[in-house]
Structure formats: C-alpha cells, structure tokens
C-alpha positions, 0 to 999 in steps of 0.5 A: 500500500502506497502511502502520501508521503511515499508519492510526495518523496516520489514526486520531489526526487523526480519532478513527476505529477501526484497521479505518475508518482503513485502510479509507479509506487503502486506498481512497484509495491511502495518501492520508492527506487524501483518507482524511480527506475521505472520512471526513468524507463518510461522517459519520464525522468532523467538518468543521473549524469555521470554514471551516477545512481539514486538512492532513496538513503540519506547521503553522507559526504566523504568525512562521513564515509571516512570517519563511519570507516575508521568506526567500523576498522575500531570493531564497531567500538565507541568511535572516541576511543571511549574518551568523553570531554571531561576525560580529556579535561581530566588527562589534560589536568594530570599532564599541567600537575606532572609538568608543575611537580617536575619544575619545581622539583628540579632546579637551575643553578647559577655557578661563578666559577665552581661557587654555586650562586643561586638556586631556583625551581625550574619554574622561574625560568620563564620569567627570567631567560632574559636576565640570564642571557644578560648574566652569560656576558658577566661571567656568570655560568649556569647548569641544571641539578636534579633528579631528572638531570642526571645526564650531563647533555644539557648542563654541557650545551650550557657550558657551550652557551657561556663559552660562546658569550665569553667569547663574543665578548672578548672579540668585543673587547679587540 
C-alpha cells in the first residue's frame, strides 16, 4: 500500500505529477527506487549524469564515509576511543600537575666559577631567560641539578652557551 508521503518523496526526487508518482509506487509495491527506475524507463525522468545512481538513503559526504570507516576498522567500538570531554579535561589536568611537580622539583643553578650562586625551581625560568642571557656576558655560568638531570647533555650545551658569550665578548673587547 502506497502511502502520501511515499508519492510526495516520489514526486520531489523526480519532478513527476501526484497521479505518475503513485502510479509507479503502486506498481512497484511502495518501492520508492524501483518507482524511480521505472520512471526513468518510461522517459519520464532523467538518468543521473555521470554514471551516477539514486538512492532513496540519506547521503553522507566523504568525512562521513571516512570517519563511519575508521568506526567500523575500531570493531564497531565507541568511535572516541571511549574518551568523553571531561576525560580529556581530566588527562589534560594530570599532564599541567606532572609538568608543575617536575619544575619545581628540579632546579637551575647559577655557578661563578665552581661557587654555586643561586638556586631556583625550574619554574622561574620563564620569567627570567632574559636576565640570564644578560648574566652569560658577566661571567656568570649556569647548569641544571636534579633528579631528572642526571645526564650531563644539557648542563654541557650550557657550558657551550657561556663559552660562546665569553667569547663574543672578548672579540668585543679587540
């Protein structure tokens, strides 16, 4: 049985009268593609150009179709890996937490000579980086210490640092 929201769809997807579009759902027993099928081979409705198709589905542009891909690849899973926002947020909150432990439990020394200076947490390094490029051209010399800076990698490009400043400014000074 032909219902009128069968012949409306029929008649907005082929551009045919109320009378064509029941006609052809009727003798199509209410299928809506075979209806446009035999529409089309009665020369009442163009072929799709470009080799294309009808579809009496709900069309999804190509995003759709790659994201719906991966979701079935996942087996069908939860397609967020069964992260909700507040896990996110919550992720993000334990990252800013590790990151604050670790720069104030490490900190930066500030040497003259073998003769330790000063002291700070990590942290402050953000808001003094200026200061100590401006203290590498008084002599002055920096290294890391801490349970994290067991290599001496960084405290060696350190050195590298205040041996180049030392010698930019005796080339200065000639």
């Amino acid at each position: 049985m032909t219902t009128l929201e069968q012949v409306e769809k029929l008649r907005a997807l082929a551009n045919v009268s109320y009378d064509e579009a029941k006609a052809a759902l009727d003798a199509s027993n209410g299928d809506l593609l075979e209806a446009i099928i035999d529409l089309e081979k009665q020369g009442k409705v163009n072929a799709p150009t470009g080799g294309g198709y009808y579809s009496s589905e709900k069309t999804m542009d190509a995003s759709e179709v790659i994201f719906n891909k991966s979701c079935w690849e996942k087996e069908n899973k939860n397609c967020n890996n069964g992260e909700t926002f507040s896990s996110l947020i919550k992720k993000f909150g334990k990252f800013c937490l590790k990151l604050l432990r670790k720069s104030t439990t490490n900190y930066f020394e500030v040497l003259k000579g073998e003769q330790s200076k000063a002291s700070v947490p990590v942290i402050a390094l953000v808001f003094t980086i200026p200061l100590l490029i401006i203290g590498l051209f008084f002599g002055l010399r920096y290294r890391f210490k801490g349970p994290d800076f067991s290599g001496n990698t960084i405290n060696d490009a350190m050195n590298s640092a205040a041996d180049a400043a030392e010698n930019l400014k005796k080339s200065m000074n000639d």
